[in-house]
Every structure is written in C-alpha cells, then in structure tokens.
C-alpha positions as CSV (number, residue, x, y, z in Angstrom):
1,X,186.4,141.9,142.3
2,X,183.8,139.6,142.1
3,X,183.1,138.5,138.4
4,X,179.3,137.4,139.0
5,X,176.5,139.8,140.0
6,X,173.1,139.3,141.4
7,X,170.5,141.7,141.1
8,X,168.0,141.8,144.6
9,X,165.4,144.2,144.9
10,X,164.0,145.1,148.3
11,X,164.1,141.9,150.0
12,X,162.5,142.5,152.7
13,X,163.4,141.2,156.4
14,X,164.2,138.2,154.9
15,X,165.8,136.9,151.3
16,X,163.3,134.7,149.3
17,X,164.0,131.1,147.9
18,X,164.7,132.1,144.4
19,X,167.0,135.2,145.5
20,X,168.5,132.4,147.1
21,X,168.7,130.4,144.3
22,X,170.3,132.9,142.1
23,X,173.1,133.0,144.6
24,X,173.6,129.1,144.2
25,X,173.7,129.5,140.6
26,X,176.3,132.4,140.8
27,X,178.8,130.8,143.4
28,X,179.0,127.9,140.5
29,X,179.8,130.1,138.3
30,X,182.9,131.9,140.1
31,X,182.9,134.9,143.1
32,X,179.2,135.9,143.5
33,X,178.5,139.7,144.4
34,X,175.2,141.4,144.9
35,X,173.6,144.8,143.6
36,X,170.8,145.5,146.3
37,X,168.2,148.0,146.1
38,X,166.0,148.3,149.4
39,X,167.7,148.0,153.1
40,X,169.7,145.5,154.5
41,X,168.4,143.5,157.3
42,X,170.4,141.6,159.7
43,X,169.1,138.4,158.1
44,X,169.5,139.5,155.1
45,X,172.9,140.3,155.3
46,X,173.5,137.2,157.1
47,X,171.8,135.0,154.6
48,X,173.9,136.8,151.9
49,X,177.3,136.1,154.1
50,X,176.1,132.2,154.2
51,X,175.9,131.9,150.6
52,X,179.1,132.7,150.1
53,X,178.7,136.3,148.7
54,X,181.9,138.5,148.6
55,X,180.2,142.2,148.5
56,X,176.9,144.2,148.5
57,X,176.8,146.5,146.2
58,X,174.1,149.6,147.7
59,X,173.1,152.6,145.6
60,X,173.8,156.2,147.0
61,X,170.1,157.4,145.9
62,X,167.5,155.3,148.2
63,X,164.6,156.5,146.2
64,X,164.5,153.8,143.2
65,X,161.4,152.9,144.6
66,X,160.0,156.1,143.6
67,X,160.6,155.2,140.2
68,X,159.6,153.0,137.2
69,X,162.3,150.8,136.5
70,X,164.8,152.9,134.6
71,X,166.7,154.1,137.4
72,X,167.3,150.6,138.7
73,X,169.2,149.5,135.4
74,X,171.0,152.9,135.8
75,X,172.0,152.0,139.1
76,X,172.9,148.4,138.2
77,X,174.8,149.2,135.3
78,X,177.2,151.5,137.7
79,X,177.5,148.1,140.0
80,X,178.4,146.4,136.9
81,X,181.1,148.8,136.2
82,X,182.2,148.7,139.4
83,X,182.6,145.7,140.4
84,X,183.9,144.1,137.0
85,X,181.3,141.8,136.5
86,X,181.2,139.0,133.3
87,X,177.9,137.8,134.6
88,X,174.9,138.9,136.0
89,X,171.7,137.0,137.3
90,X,168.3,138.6,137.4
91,X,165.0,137.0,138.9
92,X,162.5,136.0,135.7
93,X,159.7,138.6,136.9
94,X,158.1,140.9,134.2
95,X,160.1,143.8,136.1
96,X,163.5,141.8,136.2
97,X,162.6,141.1,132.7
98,X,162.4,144.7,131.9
99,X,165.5,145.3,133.9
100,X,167.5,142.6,132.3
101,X,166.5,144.0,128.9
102,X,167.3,147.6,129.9
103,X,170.6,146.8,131.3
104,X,171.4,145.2,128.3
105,X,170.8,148.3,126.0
106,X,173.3,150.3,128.3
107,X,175.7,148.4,128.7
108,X,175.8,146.3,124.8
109,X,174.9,143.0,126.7
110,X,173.8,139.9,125.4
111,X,169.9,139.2,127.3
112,X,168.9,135.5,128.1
113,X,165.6,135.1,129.4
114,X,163.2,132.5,131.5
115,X,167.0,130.5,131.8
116,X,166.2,127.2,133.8
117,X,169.7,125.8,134.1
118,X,173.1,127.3,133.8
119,X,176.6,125.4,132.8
120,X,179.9,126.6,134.4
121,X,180.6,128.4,130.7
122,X,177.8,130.7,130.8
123,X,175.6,128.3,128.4
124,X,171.6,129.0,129.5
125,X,169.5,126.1,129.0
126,X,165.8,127.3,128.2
127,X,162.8,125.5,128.0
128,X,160.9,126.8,124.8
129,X,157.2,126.4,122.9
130,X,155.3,125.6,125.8
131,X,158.1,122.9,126.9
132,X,158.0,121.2,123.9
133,X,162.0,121.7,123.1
134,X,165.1,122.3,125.4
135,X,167.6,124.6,124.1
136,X,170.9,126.0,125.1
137,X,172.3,129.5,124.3
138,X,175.2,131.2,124.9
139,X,175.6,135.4,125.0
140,X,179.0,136.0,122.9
141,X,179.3,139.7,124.0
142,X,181.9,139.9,127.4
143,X,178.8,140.4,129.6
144,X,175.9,138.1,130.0
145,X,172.8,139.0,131.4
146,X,170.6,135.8,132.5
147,X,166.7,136.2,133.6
148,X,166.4,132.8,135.8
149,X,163.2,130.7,136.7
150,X,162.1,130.5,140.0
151,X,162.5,126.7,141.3
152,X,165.2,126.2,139.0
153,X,167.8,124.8,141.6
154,X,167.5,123.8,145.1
155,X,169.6,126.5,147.6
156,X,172.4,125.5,149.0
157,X,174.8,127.5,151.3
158,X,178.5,127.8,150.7
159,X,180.9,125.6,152.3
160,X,182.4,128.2,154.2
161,X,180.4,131.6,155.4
162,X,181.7,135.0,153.9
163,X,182.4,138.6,155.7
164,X,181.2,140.8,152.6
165,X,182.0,144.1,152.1
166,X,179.3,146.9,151.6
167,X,180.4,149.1,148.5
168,X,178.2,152.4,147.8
169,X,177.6,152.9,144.3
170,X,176.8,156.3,142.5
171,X,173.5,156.7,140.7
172,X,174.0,158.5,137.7
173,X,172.3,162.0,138.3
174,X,170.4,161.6,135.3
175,X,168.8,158.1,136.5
176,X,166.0,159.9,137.7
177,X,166.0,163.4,136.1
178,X,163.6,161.9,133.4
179,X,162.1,158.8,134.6
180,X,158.6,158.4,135.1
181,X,157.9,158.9,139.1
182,X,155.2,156.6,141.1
183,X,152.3,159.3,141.9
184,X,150.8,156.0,144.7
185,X,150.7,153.1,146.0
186,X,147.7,151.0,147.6
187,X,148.7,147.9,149.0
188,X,147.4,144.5,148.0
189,X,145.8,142.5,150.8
190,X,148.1,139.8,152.4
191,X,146.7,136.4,151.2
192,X,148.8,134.5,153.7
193,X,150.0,132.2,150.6
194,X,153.1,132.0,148.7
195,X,154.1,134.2,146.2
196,X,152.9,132.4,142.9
197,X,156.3,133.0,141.1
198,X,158.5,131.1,144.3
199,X,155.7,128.7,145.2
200,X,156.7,124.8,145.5
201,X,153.2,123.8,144.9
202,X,150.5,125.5,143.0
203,X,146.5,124.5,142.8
204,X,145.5,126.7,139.6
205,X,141.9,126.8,138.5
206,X,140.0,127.7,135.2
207,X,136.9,127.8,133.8
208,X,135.3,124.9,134.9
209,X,135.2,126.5,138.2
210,X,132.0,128.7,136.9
211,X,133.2,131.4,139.0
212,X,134.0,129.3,142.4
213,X,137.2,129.1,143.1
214,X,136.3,127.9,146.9
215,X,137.5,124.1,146.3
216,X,140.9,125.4,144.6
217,X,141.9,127.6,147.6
218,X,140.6,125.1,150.4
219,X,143.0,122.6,148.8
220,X,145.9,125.2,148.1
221,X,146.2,126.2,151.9
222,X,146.2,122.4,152.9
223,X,149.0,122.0,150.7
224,X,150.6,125.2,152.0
225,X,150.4,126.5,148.2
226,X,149.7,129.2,145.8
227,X,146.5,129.7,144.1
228,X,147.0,130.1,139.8
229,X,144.0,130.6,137.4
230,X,144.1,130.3,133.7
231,X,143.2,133.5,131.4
232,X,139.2,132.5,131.5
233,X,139.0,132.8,135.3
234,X,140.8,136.3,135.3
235,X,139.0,137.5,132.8
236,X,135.4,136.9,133.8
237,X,136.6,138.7,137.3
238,X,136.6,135.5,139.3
239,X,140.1,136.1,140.7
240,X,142.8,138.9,140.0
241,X,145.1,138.8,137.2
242,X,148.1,138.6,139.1
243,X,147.1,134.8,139.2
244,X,147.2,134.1,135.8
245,X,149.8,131.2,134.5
246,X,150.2,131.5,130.9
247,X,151.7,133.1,127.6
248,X,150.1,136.7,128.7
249,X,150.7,135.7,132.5
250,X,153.4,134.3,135.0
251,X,155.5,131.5,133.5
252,X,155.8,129.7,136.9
253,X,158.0,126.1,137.3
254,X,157.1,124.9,140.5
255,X,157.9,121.4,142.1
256,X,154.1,120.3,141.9
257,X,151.2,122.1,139.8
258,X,147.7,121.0,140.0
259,X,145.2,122.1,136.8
260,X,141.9,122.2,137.9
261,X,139.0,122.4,135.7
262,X,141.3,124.4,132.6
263,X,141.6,123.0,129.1
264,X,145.0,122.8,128.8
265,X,145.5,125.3,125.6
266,X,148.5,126.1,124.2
267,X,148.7,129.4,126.2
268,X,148.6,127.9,129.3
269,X,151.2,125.4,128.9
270,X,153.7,127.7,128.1
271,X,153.4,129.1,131.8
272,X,153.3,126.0,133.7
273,X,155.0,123.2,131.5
274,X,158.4,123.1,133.0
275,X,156.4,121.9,136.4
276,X,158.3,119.0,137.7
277,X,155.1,117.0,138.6
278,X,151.8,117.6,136.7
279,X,148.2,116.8,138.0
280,X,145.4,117.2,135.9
281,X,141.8,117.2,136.7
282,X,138.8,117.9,134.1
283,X,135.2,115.9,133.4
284,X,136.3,116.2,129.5
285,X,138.5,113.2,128.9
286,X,139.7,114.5,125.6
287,X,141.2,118.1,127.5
288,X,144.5,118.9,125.9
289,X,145.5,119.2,129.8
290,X,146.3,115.3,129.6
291,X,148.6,115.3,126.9
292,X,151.3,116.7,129.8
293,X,149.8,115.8,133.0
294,X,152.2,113.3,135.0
295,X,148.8,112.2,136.7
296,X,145.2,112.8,135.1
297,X,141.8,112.5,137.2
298,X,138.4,112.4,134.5
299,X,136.3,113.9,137.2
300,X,134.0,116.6,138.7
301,X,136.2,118.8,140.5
302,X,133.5,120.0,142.8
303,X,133.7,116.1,144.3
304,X,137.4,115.3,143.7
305,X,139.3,118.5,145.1
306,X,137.3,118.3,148.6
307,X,137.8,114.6,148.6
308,X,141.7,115.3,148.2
309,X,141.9,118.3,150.5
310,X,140.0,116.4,153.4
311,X,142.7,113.3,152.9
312,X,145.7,115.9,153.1
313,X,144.2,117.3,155.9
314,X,143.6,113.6,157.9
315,X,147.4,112.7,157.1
316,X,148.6,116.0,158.3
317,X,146.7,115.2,161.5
C-alpha cells in the first residue's frame, strides 16, 4: 500500500492549506495515504482525491476527541502498521508535535521536527537558532516521522485525480482505557482571521503598543492577515497567548510578517525568522528587529501603521 502517510485531524468542512501542503510533500515522496481522525466531508474527500491520495485511513473508535492525545498516536500507529508506511508527515502544531514524538516511542521511529523542506530521500532540511543556520537530517531507523512548517511549499494538485479507498482501522482497546479524558470544552470566539500557524501574512505587535493593539488589527484585516504578539504583550494581558510568536510560542513561517513595535530579541526570532519577507517597524533605531528585517521603518507606529492600512485600503478600492 501506500508507503507515505499523512496525519489530519478533524478537518473540518474543508482541508486547510498546510494539510494541503503536507499532501504535496508526500506525493513527492512516493504514494501518499492519509490517517484521518474527525468526519469526512464531501470536500474533504474530494480535496483528498485531487491531491492524488490513494486511501483514507479512519479509526473504528470516533471518540479521540474525547481524549488527550495518546489515543490518537495509538490510533495512528495501527494506520502505520496497516498500511506499510516508510514515512509519515505531521502538521508542526504543539499537538502534532506531541503526536509525532509519541508515535515515535511506539513504534522505535526516528522524530524530525519544525522540517521546512523535504528531499526525495527522506533528508529534512530545518532551519535552526533562530534562522541563523540551515541543516539537513536524516532519520536512519525504517520509519521517519517528519513535523512540517506551515507555508513550507505551495499546494499543488496531482496530475491526475485519485478514487481512494476508505480503510477502518482498529484502536487498540487500551488507547483509551488509561488516557486522560476532556471533562469540557468552551469555545473560543471566531475572530474572522486566519489561523496564525497557516496565515500568509502576519501583523504581530509588542510592547511598544502600551497595551493598544487597535492599529495592529486595523492593518491585519486590510491585509486579510493574522494578528501575532511577542511575549511582553501576552503577558501584560493585552492579547491572548495563543498569539504569541516565539521560543515559548508558535514558530510561524509565513510569506510576509510585519513586527510592530517588538525588540526583536532572540526569542522572538526563533518563531518568525524563516518569514520569507520581513518588515520591521520600531522608534529605536538600534532594535535588534533590523538586523533581519527585509525592510525596516524608524518610526512611531501609532502614525505609520494607519498611514499603511489607509493606503492598502485606497489600492484595494
């Protein structure tokens, strides 16, 4: 069967742009499969024929969900076993992290995370101390278990659409017999953005925004982006910590990043560094944010992000 597996966890009505991209990785690597956890909607399982994917592996216990993330490496271990896999591609999330790691443990894996590039021989090229150095590594145990980047690769479907088959896997029965169980959910409010780990663009602010994050947001939803903060911000309260980029935050890679009033330390580059384009603006000319912007502004933010999000706006009529 198929000798590359991806791991997709409830996708929703629709696949997202890096599940997508982790099927453009796998089909260069030989026949891609996929180990889903959540339904399968029509589009779904359309988008998954279109990328060229030769079967969907589905677990016979639909209540992972009610569960930390044990029982998923259970289950994804079984599709491993199952469907011969040499490879298998995880999203770079701290739960596909876990996941990854997890997997590896059961199944005597070699683990490669926050993998930005992937040759046709299983070498992972990473980018490593805060983007300073690229490396390349490659897992010498006969499975390989890769954590990829969002924005990595651009999606592309296969040549020729697929017909794949649905397979049923078996949880083991003692997946869940000792795993820790979700008690509640409460569910976060719909910011009408992009997810900050898939976004394209991302405005991210710090703390030169003294607690305002008004001119960071105004200018992320005219660029149809996702709104980052550095540690500072999160921790005085001024936004919620699932917006942090950094060392102890998401490590993000999107096409465009803009820094906003943040220093630039150490710990924030190593979550945003791989951005293709960089654009820094700060009042303190000596900010260690310069040293990798692509494009630096010395300025008050307070004047230059309205300036720039009233221009975007004119242009975009």
């Amino acid at each position: 069967m198929a000798n590359v597996l991806v791991f997709i966890d409830n996708p929703g009505q629709a696949l997202k742009k890096s599940s997508l991209e982790l099927l453009t990785i796998a089909r260069s690597l030989g026949e891609p499969a996929v180990a889903l956890n959540g339904e399968l909607h029509d589009d779904v399982a359309a988008a998954l024929g279109a990328h060229g994917v030769t079967a969907v592996f589905r677990p016979s216990a639909q209540d992972l969900d009610d569960f930390l993330v044990a029982p998923k490496a259970a289950y994804l271990a079984a599709a491993v076993n199952k469907s011969g896999a040499t490879t298998v591609l995880v999203e770079n999330s701290p739960e596909g992290k876990e996941v990854a790691a997890r997997l590896g443990i059961r199944l005597g894996a070699g683990v490669i995370t926050d993998v930005v590039a992937v040759d046709a021989d299983r070498t992972a090229h990473k980018s490593v101390l805060a983007g300073s150095y690229n490396t390349a590594a490659k897992a010498t145990t006969p499975l390989t278990v890769l954590t990829v980047k969002a924005n990595s690769v651009t999606p592309e479907p296969a040549a020729a659409p697929s017909a794949p088959e649905t397979v049923t896997v078996e949880v083991p029965a003692d997946a869940t017999a000792s795993a820790a169980r979700i008690t509640a959910r409460e569910q976060k409010v719909a910011s009408g953005r992009p997810d900050l780990t898939d976004a394209r663009i991302v405005v991210a602010g710090g703390r030169g925004l003294d607690g305002d994050f008004g001119p960071v947001e105004e200018l992320a939803d005219a660029l149809g982006a996702a709104v980052g903060a550095s540690r500072a911000a999160t921790d005085a309260g001024w936004i919620s910590h699932d917006a942090q980029v950094g060392q102890t935050g998401k490590t993000i890679s999107p096409q465009l990043y803009i820094s906003a009033g943040i220093s630039g330390a150490i710990q924030q580059k190593a979550g945003m560094q791989t951005a293709k384009v960089i654009v820094a603006v700060n009042k303190d000319a000596e900010s260690p944010v310069f040293e990798i912007a692509d494009f630096g502004i010395v300025g008050d933010l307070f004047q230059v992000l309205p300036q720039a999000t009233e221009e975007i706006k004119k242009r975009k009529g």
